[in-house]
N, C-alpha and C positions, 0 to 999 in steps of 0.2 A: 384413405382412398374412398372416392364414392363410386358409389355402383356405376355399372355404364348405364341404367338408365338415368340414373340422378345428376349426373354430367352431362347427357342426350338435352334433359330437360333445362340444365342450366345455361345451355348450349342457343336453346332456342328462345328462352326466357331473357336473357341477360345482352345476349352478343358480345360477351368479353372475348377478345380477339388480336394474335399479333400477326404479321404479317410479313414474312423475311421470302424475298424473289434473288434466286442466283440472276443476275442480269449476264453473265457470262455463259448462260445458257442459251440453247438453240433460238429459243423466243423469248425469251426472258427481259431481254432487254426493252424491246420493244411493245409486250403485254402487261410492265408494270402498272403504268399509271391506270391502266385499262380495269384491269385485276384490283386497285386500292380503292377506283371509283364504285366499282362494283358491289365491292364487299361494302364501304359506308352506305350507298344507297341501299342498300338490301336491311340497313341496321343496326349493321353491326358497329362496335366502339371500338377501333384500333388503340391498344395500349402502348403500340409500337406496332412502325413498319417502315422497313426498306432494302433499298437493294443492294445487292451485293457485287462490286465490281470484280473484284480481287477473290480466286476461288480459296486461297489462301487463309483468308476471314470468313468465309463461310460458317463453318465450325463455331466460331466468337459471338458471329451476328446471330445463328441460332441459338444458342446458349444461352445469353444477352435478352432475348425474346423470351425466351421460355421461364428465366428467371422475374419477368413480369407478370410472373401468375396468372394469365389467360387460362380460360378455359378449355380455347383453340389456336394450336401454332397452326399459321395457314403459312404451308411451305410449297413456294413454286419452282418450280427447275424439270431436270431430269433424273434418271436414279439414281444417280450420283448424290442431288442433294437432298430425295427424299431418303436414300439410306443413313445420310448424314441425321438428317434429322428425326425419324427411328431409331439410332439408337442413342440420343438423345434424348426419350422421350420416352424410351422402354420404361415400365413399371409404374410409372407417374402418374399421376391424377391433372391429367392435362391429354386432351385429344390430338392429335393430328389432323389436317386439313391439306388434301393432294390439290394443288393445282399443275398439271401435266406437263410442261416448256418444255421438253428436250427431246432425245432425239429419238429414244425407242419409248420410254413410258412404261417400261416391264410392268413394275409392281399398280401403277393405277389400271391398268390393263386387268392384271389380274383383280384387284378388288373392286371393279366394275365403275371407276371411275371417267367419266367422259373425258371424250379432251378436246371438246368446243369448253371454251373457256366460260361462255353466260349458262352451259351445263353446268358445268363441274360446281359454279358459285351455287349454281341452287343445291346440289348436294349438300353443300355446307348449312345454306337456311335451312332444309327440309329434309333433312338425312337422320343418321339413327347412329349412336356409338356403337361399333364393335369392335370384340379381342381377336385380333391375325397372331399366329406364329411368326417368331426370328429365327433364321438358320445361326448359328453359332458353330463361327473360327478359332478357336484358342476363347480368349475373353472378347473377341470382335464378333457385334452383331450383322447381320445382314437380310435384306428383306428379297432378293429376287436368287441370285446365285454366287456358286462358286465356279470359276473356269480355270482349268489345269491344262498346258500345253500351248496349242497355236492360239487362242483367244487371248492368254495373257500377255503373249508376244505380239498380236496387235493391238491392245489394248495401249502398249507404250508404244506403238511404231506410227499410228493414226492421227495424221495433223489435225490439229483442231479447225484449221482453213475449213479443209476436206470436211469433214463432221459439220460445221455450219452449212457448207453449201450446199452438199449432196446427203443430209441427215441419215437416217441408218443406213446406206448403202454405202458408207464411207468403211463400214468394217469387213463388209465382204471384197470389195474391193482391196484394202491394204491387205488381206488374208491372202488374195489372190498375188500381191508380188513379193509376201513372205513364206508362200505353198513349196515355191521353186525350189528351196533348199530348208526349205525341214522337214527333218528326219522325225518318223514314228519311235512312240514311246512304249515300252512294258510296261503296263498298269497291271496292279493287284489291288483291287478294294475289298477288304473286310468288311463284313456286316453281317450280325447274328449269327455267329460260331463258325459263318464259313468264308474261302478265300473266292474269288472270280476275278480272275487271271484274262487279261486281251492285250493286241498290239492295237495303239491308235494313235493318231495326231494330235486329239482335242479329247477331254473328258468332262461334261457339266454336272456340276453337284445344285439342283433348283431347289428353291423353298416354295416359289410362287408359280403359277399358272404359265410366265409367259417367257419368252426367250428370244431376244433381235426384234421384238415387234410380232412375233407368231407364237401360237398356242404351240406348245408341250405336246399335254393331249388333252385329250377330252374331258378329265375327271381330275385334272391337278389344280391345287390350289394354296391359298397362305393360310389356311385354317382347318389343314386335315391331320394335325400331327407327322406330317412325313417326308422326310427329302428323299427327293428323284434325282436316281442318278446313273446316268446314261455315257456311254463312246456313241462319236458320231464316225460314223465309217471305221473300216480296219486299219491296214499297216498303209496300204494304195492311197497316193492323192489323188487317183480318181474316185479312189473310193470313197475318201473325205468328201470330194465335191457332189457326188450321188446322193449318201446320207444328206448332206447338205439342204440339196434340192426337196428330197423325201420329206424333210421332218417341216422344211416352208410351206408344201405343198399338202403335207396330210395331217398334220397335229392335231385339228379339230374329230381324225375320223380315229385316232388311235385311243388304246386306255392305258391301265400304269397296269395292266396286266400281261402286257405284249411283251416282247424282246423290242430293244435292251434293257427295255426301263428296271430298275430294282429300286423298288419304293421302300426305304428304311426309316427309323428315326435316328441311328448313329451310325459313323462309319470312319474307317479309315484307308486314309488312301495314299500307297509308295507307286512311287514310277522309277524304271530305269533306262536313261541314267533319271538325275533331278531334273523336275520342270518347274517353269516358272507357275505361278499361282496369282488368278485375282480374283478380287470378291467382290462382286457390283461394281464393274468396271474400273476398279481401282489393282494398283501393283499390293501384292498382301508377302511376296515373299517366294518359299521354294517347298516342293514337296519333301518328305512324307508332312500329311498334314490328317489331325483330326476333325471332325465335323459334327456337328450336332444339332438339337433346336432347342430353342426357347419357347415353351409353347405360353399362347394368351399373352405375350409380352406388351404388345404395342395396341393402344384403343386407337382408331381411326376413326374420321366420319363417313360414313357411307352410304349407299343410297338406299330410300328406305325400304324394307322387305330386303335387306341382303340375308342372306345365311350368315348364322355367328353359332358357332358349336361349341 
């Protein structure tokens, strides 16, 4: 493995580069060619690139890529396919490269990535390698969260129509005609010798900064060593939709020192009865479930002067 400057610098010296675009994402389709001209004119030498119709192959096409030995996998989509391709990419000596297409953008949000598209390319010219933290499922990585309860019950209820059309407002919406009839859950999460017991709807276990397209809080990130993890409202779906509103509306003015948040680096977490479970917007299964991090797993490129701890 070489250092992340000696990568940084191969990075900028070289342009060795593959280039894999979920086209089945919000803009993906329609920002490839855009995205592949971009990247050649800026430089760089594609060792591979293309898009992805079928999200099915996803997974293949990045793999496929990354097994061409680039320097930088420039992966486009949304978190779906930059988690895919995190973990991926965890421990390697190969960079990652965000290009934003989808629909909320969690983790480029969080590591300060634009999502004008002629931005984010020059990130990739004139950026800096750093090491971000993985939250860690079982042996599954992930780069933005875990949701337990109603998020992963819309998470499978949410047409992808809807998701194209009306982009992140497709999951408060489908939240909104699956509120009607579900029922709060008894959450206990362990962390550091002790229990903390609530009734709630929804539970997020975060690694990164950002959540639906809105800040957290003020001081969370993918490189502090720590998942944040929060109930959004109590047992009431009014009260769900309150916190709701609350955490859109203030995230930027809150810290991880406030209530709810309990900033750990390990936890476990029963509900009763069982709830469903996803991790970066994907189906992961049923609680109880352990949680953890990966710290320094994944080098990214980033814009230059980021923080890297």
């Amino acid at each position: 493995m070489r250092t992340k400057q000696e990568l940084g610098a191969a990075i900028r010296r070289d342009r060795r580069a593959a280039l894999v675009v979920n086209a089945h994402s919000r803009r993906g389709r329609r920002l490839y060619e855009g995205a592949r001209s971009r990247l050649l004119a800026a430089g760089f030498t594609l060792l591979g690139s293309c898009p992805v119709d079928r999200p099915a192959e996803l997974e293949q096409r990045l793999a496929e890529a990354a097994d061409l030995r680039p320097d930088l996998l420039v992966a486009g989509g949304g978190d779906g396919t930059i988690g895919t391709a995190a973990r991926l990419l965890a421990h390697r000596d190969v960079a990652l490269g965000l290009l934003p297409l989808g629909t909320t953008n969690n983790f480029a949000r969080t590591v300060g990535i634009p999502l004008d598209l002629d931005a984010a390319v020059a990130v990739l010219t004139d950026g800096t390698v750093i090491d971000v933290d993985l939250g860690l499922v079982g042996d599954l990585r992930f780069t933005n969260h875990v949701g337990i309860g109603l998020s992963a019950d819309v998470m499978l209820a949410a047409p992808p129509r809807l998701k194209r059309v009306a982009g992140r407002l497709a999951y408060p919406l489908t939240a909104l005609g699956l509120l009607r009839r579900h029922r709060p859950l008894r959450v206990t999460v362990r962390a550091e010798g002790r229990d903390h017991d609530f009734a709630t709807h929804q539970v997020y276990v975060a690694n990164g900064g950002f959540h639906a397209g809105r800040p957290i809080t003020a001081d969370a990130n993918a490189d502090d060593r720590l998942l944040v993890a929060y109930p959004v409202g109590g047992p009431t779906r009014r009260g769900l939709l309150r916190e709701t509103a609350r955490n859109a509306a203030g995230g930027r003015r809150r810290t991880l020192r406030e209530e709810p948040f309990l900033a750990v680096r390990h936890l476990w977490v029963e509900t009763d009865p069982p709830a469903r479970v996803e991790v970066d917007g994907e189906p992961y299964g049923e609680t109880p479930i352990r949680i953890g991090l990966d710290p320094n797993a994944l080098r990214i490129m980033a814009a230059a002067g980021s923080p890297d701890h």
